[in-house]
C-alpha positions as CSV (number, residue, x, y, z in Angstrom):
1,X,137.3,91.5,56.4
2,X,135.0,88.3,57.4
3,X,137.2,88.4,60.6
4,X,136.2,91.5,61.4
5,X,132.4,90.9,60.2
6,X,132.3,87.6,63.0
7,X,133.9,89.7,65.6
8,X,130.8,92.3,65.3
9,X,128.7,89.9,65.4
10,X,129.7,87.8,68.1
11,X,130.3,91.3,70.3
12,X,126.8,92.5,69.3
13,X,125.0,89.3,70.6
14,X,127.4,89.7,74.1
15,X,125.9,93.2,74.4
16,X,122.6,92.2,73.9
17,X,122.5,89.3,75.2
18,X,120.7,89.8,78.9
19,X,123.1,89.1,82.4
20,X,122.5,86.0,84.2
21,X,121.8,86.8,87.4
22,X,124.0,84.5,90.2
23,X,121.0,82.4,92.1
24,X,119.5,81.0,89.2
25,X,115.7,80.6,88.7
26,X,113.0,79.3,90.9
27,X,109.2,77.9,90.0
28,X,106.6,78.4,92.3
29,X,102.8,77.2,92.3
30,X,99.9,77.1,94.5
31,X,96.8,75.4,95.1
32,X,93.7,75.0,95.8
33,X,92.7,77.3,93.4
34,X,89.9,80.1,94.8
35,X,87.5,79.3,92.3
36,X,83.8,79.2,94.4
37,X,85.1,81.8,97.3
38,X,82.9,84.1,98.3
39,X,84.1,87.8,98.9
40,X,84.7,88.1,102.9
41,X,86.0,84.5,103.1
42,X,89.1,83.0,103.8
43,X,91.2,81.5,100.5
44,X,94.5,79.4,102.0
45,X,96.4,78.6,99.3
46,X,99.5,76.7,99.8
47,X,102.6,77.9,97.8
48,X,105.1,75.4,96.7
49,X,108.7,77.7,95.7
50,X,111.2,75.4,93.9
51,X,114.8,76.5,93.1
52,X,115.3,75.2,89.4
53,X,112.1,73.4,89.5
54,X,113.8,71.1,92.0
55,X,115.2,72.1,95.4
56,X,112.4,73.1,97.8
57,X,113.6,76.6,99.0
58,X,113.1,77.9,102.9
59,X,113.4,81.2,104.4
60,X,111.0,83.3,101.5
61,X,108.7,86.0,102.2
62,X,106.4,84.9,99.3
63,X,103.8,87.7,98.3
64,X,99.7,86.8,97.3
65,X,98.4,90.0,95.5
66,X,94.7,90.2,94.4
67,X,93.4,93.0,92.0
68,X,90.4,93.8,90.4
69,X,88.9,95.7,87.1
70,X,88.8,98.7,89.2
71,X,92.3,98.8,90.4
72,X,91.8,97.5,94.2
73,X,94.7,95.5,95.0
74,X,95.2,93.8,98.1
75,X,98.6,91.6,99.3
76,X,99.1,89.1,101.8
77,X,102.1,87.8,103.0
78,X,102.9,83.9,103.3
79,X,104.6,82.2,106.2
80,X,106.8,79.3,105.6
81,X,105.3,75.9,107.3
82,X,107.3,73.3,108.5
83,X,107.7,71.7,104.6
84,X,111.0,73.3,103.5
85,X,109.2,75.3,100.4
86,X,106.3,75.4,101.4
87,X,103.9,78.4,102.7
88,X,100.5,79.3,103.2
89,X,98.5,82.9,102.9
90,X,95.2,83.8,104.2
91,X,93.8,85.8,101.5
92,X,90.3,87.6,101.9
93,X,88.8,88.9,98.7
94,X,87.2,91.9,99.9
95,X,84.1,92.0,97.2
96,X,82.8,89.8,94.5
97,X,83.6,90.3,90.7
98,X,86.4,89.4,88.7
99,X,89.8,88.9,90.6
100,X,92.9,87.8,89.4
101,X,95.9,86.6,91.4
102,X,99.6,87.3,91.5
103,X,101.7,85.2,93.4
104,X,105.4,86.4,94.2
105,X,108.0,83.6,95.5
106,X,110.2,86.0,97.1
107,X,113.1,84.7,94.8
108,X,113.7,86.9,92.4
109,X,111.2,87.6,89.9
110,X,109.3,84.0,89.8
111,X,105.9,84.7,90.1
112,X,102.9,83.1,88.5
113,X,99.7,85.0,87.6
114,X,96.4,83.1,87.7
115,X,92.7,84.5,86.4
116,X,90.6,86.2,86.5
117,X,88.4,84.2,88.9
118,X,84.6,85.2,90.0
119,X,84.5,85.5,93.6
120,X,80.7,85.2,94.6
121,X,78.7,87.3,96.5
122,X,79.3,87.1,100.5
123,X,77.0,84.2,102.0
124,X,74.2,85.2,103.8
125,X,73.5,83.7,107.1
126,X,76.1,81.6,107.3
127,X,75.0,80.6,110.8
128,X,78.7,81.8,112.7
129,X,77.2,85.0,113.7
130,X,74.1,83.7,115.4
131,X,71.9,84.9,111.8
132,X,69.3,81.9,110.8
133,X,69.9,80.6,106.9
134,X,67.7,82.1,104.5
135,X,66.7,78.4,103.0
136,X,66.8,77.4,107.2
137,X,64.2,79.7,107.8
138,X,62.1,78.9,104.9
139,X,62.7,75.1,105.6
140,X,61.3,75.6,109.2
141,X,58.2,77.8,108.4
142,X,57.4,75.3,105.6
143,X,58.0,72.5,108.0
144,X,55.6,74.6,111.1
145,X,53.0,74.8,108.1
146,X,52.8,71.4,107.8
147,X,52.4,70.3,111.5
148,X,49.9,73.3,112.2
149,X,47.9,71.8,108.9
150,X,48.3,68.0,110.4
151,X,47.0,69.5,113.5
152,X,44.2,71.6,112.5
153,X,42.6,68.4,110.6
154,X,42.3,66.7,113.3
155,X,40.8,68.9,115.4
156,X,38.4,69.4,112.9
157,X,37.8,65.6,112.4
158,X,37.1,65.8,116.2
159,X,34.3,68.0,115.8
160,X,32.6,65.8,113.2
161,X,29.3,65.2,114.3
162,X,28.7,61.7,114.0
163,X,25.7,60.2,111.8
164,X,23.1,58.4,113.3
C-alpha cells in the first residue's frame, strides 16, 4: 500500500510539474532609463540579452513596447550592434503621461517590465526647427530693455541744462 501511495505521488508531481523547454533561459536589461523624456523625443536604450545570465546572445529581434493608461501601445524593434548581445531601439513616446515599458529579448519569454514613467510634455522651441526659446526670447527682450534704458539716460543726461 505505501508503495503504491509514493508512486501517486511522485507521478502526480511529473504531471504537474511544468516541461523544460530545450534553450534554457535568458536575462535581459536595458539602460538608460527614460526617466526626464519628453513625449516626441528620441529614448535609445541599449538592451543587454544574456543566455543564463552569462553568454551574450547575437542574432535577436528584441521588441521595446510602450503603453499607456488608455491602452496606446507602441513597439519598436532593436538592431543588434556590433557587441555580441547587445542592441539598441529608438523609441518615441508619442504623448506625455504615464508610460510603462516592456522589453522582449527575442529568446523566449525573457522580458523585463519597467514603470510606469512620466514622460513630460514636448519641449517648446527647442531651437532645431528655426522656433526662438520661450526663456531666449524673454532673456533677449529683458536684455533690449536694459540697453534701450542705459541709452535713454544718457540722452537725457545730455540734455541737462547746465547751472550757472
Amino acid at each position: 500500500m505505501r508503495v503504491l501511495v509514493v508512486l501517486c505521488i511522485v507521478v502526480a508531481a511529473l504531471a504537474t510539474a511544468p516541461l523544460a523547454s530545450s534553450g534554457g533561459w535568458a536575462t535581459v536589461g536595458f539602460s538608460p532609463l527614460p526617466d526626464g523624456m519628453s513625449a516626441g523625443g528620441t529614448w535609445k536604450p541599449t538592451i543587454v540579452v544574456k543566455q543564463h545570465g552569462v553568454t551574450p546572445l547575437a542574432g535577436l529581434v528584441p521588441l521595446v513596447e510602450i503603453y499607456d493608461d488608455s491602452g496606446a501601445t507602441r513597439s519598436f524593434t532593436a538592431i543588434e550592434t556590433s557587441k555580441p548581445g547587445v542592441y539598441e531601439a529608438h523609441v518615441v513616446f508619442p504623448a506625455d503621461g504615464d508610460w510603462r515599458v516592456t522589453v522582449h529579448s527575442g529568446f523566449g519569454d525573457s522580458q523585463v517590465t519597467y514603470g510606469p514613467v512620466a514622460i513630460g510634455a514636448p519641449a517648446v522651441g527647442d531651437g532645431g526647427s528655426g522656433e526662438i526659446p520661450v526663456m531666449g526670447l524673454g532673456l533677449a527682450l529683458l536684455t533690449l530693455g536694459g540697453v534701450v534704458a542705459v541709452l535713454v539716460g544718457k540722452r537725457s543726461r545730455r540734455l541737462t541744462p547746465a547751472s550757472g
